[in-house]
C-alpha positions in Angstrom: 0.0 0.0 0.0 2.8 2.7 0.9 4.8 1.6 -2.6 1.2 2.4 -4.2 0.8 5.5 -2.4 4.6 7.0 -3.5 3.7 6.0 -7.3 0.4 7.8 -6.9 1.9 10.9 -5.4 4.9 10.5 -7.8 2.2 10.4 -10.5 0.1 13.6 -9.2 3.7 15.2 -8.8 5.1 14.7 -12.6 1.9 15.8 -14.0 1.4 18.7 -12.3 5.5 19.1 -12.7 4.8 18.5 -17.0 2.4 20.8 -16.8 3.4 24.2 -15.4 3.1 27.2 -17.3 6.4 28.7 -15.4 9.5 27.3 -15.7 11.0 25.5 -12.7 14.8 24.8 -12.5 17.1 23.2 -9.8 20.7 24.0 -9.8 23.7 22.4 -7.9 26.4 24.7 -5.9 28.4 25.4 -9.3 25.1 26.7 -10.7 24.6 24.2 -13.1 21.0 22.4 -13.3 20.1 19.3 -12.3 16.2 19.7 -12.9 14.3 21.6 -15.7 10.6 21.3 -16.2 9.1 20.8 -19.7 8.0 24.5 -19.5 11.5 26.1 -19.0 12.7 23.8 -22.5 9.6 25.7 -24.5 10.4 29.1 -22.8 14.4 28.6 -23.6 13.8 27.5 -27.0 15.6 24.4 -26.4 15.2 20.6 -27.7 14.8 18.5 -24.2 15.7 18.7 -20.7 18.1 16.3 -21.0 20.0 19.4 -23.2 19.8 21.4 -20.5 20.5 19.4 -17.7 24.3 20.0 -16.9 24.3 23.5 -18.4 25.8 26.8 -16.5 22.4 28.9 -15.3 24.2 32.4 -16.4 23.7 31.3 -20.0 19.9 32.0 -19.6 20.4 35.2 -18.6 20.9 38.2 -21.4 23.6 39.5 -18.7 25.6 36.0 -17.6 26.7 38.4 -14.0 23.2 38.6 -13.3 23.1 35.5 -11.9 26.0 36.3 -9.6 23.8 39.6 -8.2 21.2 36.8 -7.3 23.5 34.9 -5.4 24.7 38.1 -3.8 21.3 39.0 -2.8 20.3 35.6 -1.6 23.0 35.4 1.1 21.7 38.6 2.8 17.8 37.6 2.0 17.2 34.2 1.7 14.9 34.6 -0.8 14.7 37.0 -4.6 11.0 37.4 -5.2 10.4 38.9 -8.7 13.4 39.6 -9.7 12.8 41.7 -13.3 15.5 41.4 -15.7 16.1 39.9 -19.5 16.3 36.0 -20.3 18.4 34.7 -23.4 16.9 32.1 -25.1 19.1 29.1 -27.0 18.8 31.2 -30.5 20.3 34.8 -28.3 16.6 36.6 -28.5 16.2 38.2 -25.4 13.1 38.3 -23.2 11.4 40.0 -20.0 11.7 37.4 -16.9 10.3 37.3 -13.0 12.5 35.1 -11.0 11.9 33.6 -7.6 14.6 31.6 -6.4 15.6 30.5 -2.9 18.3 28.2 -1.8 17.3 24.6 -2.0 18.6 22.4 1.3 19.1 18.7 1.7 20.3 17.3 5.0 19.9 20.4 6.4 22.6 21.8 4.4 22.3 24.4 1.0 22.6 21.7 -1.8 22.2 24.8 -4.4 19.4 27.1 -5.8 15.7 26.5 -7.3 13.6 29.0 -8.6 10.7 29.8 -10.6 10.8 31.9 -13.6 8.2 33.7 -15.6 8.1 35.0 -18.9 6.7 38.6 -18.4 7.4 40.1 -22.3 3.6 41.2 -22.6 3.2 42.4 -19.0 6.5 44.6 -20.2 5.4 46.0 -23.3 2.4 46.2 -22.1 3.6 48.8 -19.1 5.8 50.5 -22.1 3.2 51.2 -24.3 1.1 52.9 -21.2 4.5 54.6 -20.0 4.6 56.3 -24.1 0.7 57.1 -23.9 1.1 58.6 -20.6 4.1 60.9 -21.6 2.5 61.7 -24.6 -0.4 62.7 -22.6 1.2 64.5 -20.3 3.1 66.7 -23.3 -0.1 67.5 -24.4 -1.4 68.6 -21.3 1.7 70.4 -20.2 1.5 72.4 -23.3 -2.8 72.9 -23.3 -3.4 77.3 -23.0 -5.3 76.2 -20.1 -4.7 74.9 -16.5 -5.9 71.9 -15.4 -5.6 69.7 -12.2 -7.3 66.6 -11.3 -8.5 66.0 -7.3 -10.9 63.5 -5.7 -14.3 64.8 -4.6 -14.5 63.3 -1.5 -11.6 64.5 0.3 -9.6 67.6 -2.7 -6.6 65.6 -2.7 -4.6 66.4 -6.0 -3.5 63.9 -8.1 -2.6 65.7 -10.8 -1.5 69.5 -12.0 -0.2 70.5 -15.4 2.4 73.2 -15.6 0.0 75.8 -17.4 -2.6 75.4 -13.9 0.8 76.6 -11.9 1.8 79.1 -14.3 -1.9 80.8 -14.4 -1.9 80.6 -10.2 1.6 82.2 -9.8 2.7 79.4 -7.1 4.6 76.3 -7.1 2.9 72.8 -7.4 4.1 71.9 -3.8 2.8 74.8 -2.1 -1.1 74.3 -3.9 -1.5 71.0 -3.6 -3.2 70.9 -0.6 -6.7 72.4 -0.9 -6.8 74.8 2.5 -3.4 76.0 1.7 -4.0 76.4 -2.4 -7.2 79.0 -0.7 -5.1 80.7 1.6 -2.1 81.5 -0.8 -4.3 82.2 -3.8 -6.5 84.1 -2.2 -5.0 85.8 0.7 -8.2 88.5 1.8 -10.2 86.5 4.2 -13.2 88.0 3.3 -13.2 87.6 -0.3 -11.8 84.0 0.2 -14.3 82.9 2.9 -17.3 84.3 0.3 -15.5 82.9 -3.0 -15.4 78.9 -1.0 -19.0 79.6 0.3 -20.2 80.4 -3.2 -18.1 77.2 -4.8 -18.4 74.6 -2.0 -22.3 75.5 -2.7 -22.4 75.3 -6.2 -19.9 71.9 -5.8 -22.8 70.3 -3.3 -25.6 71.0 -5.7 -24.4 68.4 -8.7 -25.6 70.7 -11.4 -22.9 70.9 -13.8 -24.4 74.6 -14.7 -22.9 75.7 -11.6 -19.4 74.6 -11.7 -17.9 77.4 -13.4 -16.9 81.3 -11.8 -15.9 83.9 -13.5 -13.6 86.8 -12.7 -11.9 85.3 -9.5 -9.0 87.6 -8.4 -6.1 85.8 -7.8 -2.9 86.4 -6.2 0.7 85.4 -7.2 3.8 84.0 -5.3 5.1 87.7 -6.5 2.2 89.9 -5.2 0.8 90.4 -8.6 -2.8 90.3 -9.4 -4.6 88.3 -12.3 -8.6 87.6 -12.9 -9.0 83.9 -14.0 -11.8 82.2 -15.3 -11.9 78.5 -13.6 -14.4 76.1 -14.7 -14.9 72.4 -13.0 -16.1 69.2 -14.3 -17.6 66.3 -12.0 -16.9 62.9 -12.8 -19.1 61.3 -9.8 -18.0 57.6 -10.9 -14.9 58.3 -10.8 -14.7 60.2 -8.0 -12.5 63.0 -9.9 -13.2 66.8 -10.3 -11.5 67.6 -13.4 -10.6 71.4 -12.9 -9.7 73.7 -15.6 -8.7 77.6 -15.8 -7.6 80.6 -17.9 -6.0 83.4 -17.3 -8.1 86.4 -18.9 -6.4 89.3 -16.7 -5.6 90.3 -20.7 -9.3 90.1 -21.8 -10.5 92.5 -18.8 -7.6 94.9 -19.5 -8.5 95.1 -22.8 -11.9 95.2 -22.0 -11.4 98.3 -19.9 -9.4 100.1 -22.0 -12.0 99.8 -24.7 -14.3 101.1 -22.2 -12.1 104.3 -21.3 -11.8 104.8 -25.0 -15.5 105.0 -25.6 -16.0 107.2 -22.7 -13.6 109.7 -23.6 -15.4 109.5 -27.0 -18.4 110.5 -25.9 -17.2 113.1 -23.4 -15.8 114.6 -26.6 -18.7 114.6 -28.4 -20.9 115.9 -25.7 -18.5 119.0 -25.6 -18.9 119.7 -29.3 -21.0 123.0 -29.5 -24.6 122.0 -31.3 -25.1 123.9 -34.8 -21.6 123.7 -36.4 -21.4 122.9 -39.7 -18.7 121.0 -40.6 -18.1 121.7 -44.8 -16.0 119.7 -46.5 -13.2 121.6 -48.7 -12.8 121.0 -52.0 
């Protein structure tokens, strides 16, 4: 019965051992293997496991002194949990690997290494192709005539501020990120600040997307200048994101005013024009 429990468990072992989707390896003290599942073979690009049995570990890594890093960090830890580094296959085409390995004992003493490795190419590219989108993202944003910042609704924390949404306030990302402080600096007169936040925590509460915008909000810079801003916010309740944009129209409104003084000393002009003069054109 015990000989027929050992084959059974043998039998359980090797199939679940054929079957793995990571490659396992065992390696003696000179770092050469002395067990390779089927999986490792197809993830190497070898023939058999009999070809790789004997073999020096470096040679399936792209950099053969990574192996000795491992061995470096295993006498301090014990243990390399997802390792991240390049794999060489038999034909020299490299590939993105996750390595576990620990020290394997027998007797009680270290008898060599075994590990677990996984091959993490798509997870890679994968990251790689979000790391380009993001940076490209981020250009765009960082280069947008508007500011704009990202905080959750629930609490204001910032996650996010392009340059422009810096630029437009006059202060420093690390000195606005919090939401108290961002009111205090920006808006320094108590009064106007206290009725500005009453007026937008208000229009905030109320979930109409009508309300979320403000007009002609006086600002103050790092400097001590002065600039009227236009800010406009955007709730995305599922997400739990206000998306919050503004512009800087301190231009429009001096433009706007010196149209005004224009017209106005127009018409004082004309109202100091004596009534019946006829003005004759001279040929």
């Amino acid at each position: 019965m015990a000989e027929e429990a050992m084959k059974i468990s043998e039998n359980k072992f090797r199939s679940i051992f054929n079957n793995l989707q990571d490659a396992f390896f065992q390696a003696d003290l000179s770092g050469r293997f002395t067990l390779v599942s089927p999986s490792a073979v197809r993830m190497y690009g070898y023939d058999s496991e009999s070809e790789m049995k004997g073999m020096p570990a470096s040679k399936l890594y792209a950099d053969e002194t990574m192996r000795d890093k491992l061995l470096r960090k295993l006498l301090t830890d014990d243990s390399v949990i997802d390792y991240v580094g390049l794999g060489k296959r038999k034909d020299d085409s490299v590939f993105w690997v996750s390595m576990n390995i620990q020290y394997r004992y027998e007797n009680g003493n270290i008898a060599g290494t075994e590990g677990v490795v996984r091959d993490i190419s798509e997870r890679i590219q994968t990251e790689l192709e979000l790391r380009n989108k993001n940076e490209f993202i981020q250009t765009v944003l960082d280069n947008l005539p508007m500011g704009v910042a990202l905080n959750t609704i629930d609490d204001g924390a910032v996650t996010y501020m392009n340059k422009k949404f810096e630029e437009i306030y006059g202060w420093p990302k690390e000195d606005i990120l919090d939401q108290s402080t961002f009111f205090q600096k920006v808006y320094p007169d108590e009064e106007y600040r206290m009725e500005l936040m009453t007026g937008i925590i208000q229009d905030i509460q109320s979930g109409d997307p009508a309300r979320m915008h403000w007009e002609n909000c006086l600002v103050t810079h790092q400097d001590g200048t002065r600039h009227v801003v236009k800010a406009v916010n955007i709730p995305l309740f599922d997400q739990n994101t206000m998306v919050s944009t503004v512009f800087d129209i301190t231009d429009i409104k001096n433009a706007e005013a010196s149209l005004r003084e224009s017209i106005e000393l127009n018409e004082s002009l004309i109202r100091t024009i004596p009534f019946g003069i006829n003005i004759v054109d001279e040929e």
